[in-house]
C-alpha positions, 0 to 999 in steps of 0.5 A: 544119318552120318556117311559112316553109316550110311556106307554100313548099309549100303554094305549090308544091303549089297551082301544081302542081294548077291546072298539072294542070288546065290541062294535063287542059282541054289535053287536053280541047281537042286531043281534039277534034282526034282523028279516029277511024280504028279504034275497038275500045276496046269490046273492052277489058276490067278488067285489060287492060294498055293501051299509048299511042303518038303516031308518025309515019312508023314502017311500018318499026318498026311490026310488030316493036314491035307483036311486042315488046309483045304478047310483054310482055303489052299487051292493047289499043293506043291510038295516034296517027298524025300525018300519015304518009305511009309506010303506016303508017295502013293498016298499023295499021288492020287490026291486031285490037288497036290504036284508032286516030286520026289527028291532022293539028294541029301536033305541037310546038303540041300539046306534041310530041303530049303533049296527045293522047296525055293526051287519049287516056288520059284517055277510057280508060286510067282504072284500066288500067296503061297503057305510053306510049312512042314508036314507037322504044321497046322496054321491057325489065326484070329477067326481061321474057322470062319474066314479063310485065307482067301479073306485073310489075304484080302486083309493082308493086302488092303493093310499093304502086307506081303508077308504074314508072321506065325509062331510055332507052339509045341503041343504035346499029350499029358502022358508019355509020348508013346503012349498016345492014341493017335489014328490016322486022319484024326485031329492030332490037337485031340490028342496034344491038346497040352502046350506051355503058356509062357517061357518064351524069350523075343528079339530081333535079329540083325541084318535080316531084322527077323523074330528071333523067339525061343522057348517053350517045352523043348526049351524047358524040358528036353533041352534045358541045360542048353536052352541056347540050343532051342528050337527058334519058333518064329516063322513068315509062312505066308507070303505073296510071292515073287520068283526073287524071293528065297527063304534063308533058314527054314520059314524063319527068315527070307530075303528080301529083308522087308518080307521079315518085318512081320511085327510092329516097332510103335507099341501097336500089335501086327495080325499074327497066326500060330503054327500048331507043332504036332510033333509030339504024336506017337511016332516021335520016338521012332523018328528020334531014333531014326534021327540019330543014324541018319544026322539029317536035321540039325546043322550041328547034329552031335550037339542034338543026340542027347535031345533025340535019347530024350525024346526016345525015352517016353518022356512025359512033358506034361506038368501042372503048369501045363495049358490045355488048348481051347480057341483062338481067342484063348491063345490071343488073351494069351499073347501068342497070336494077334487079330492086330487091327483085323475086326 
């Protein structure tokens, strides 16, 4: 390594630390914000599996993805509601293993909800593996229906990994958008039981040296004239966590740096999950429309209301080239998930 280079990343590093630390006093500040609804973090114990959540307006997803997590092991539930208007408070409020807040500010001034939900993990994921996902999000991964996250986690750290890497796969119906069944407290995978096989670009990105993976049906059939506007698709949502750590864009990137290395460099394959993206349910449209009054998720939203007219239209996404969904093992022989050296 030449001193010219080496003075390039120890310049690197030091931006990276003070961004850290702006992004932990961020956090710091829009915790104030947080208005406590339920609070039974007392209840959590060394060795609890936590899960980390920002949602708003998700009562129809609500009680599978609770069924789904508490299937994989999470033990306590640490979620943020911003200003629903569904009943999702009240349906979340009587739940035994959830905390609760509500946050009233601006989703997108607070980083689209980045800044509480670090806020949060700082107070009391310190120590714990700790899932952050949205609402919308169901993490699978090699043998997930027969070993849960407490065995994965076993894994994870006799292998000396502190970070876990998913990608997330947009599922969707064969017909229209609107036109699915869904009922509350269903497999919504019964439904979107239909997802795009290939189509999806990878590299890595400097300096924080995250995946940088899009692709997929909203790159393909709702934002085809602008693919570089696609959604990124990987994230690091399982983390052991430590009071120092902070997410920088959505779970597709965090700092310190290392946490993001959750691929291998040598030709080999790294134990990888898939987050199953249920988006696509009947309320989409609703959502969509809504979105274009509120301009509340992209940080360039005007760039985006072509994408939400399409999705409003009832777009069928589905082809003849389309993969319906089987089992992890399916979607390993695909290329989208990994068991890596986990037997």
């Amino acid at each position: 390594m030449t001193a010219l280079s080496a003075m390039a990343r120890a310049r690197t590093a030091w931006r990276l630390r003070w961004a850290r630390r702006r992004l932990l006093l961020r956090a710091v500040l829009a915790g104030r914000g947080l208005v406590s609804i339920t609070d039974r973090t007392g209840s959590i114990a060394p060795g609890h599996i936590l899960l980390a959540a920002t949602l708003r307006n998700e009562a129809l997803r609500l009680p599978h993805f609770l069924e789904h997590y508490r299937r994989l092991g999470v033990d306590h539930f640490l979620l943020i509601d911003n200003a629903s208007t569904d009943g999702s408070v009240d349906l979340l409020r009587g739940q035994p293993d959830v905390t609760l807040w509500t946050a009233g500010a601006s989703y997108r001034g607070a980083r689209f909800g980045l800044d509480w939900t670090n806020a949060v993990l700082m107070r009391h994921a310190h120590g714990h593996w700790t899932l952050t996902v949205d609402a919308d999000e169901l993490l699978v991964y090699p043998y997930w229906e027969t070993r849960d996250l407490h065995a994965l986690t076993h894994w994870l750290e006799r292998t000396d990994r502190t970070a876990f890497g998913a990608m997330m796969l947009d599922l969707y119906p064969k017909g229209g958008l609107d036109d699915a069944v869904y009922r509350q407290g269903e497999d919504p995978t019964f439904v979107l039981n239909w997802f795009d096989r290939g189509n999806y670009s990878i590299s890595i990105q400097a300096p924080m040296e995250n995946l940088w993976i899009q692709g997929g049906v909203r790159a393909r059939a709702l934002l085809a004239g602008t693919p570089r506007l696609a959604p990124t698709l990987n994230k690091v949502p399982l983390v052991k966590w430590h009071w120092r750590y902070a997410y920088v864009n959505s779970t597709h990137s965090l700092l310190p740096r290392h946490l993001n290395r959750v691929y291998a460099t040598d030709g080999g394959e790294v134990t990888s999950g898939l987050l199953l993206h249920t988006k696509f349910l009947p309320d989409v449209a609703a959502k969509s429309a809504e979105e274009i009054t509120r301009r509340q998720h992209f940080a360039r939203p005007d760039a985006y209301l072509g994408y939400h007219d399409r999705v409003a239209s009832n777009p069928v996404l589905w082809t003849g080239a389309s993969t319906a969904l089987g089992g992890w093992r399916q979607l390993e022989a695909l290329g989208l998930m990994s068991r890596g050296g986990w037997v």
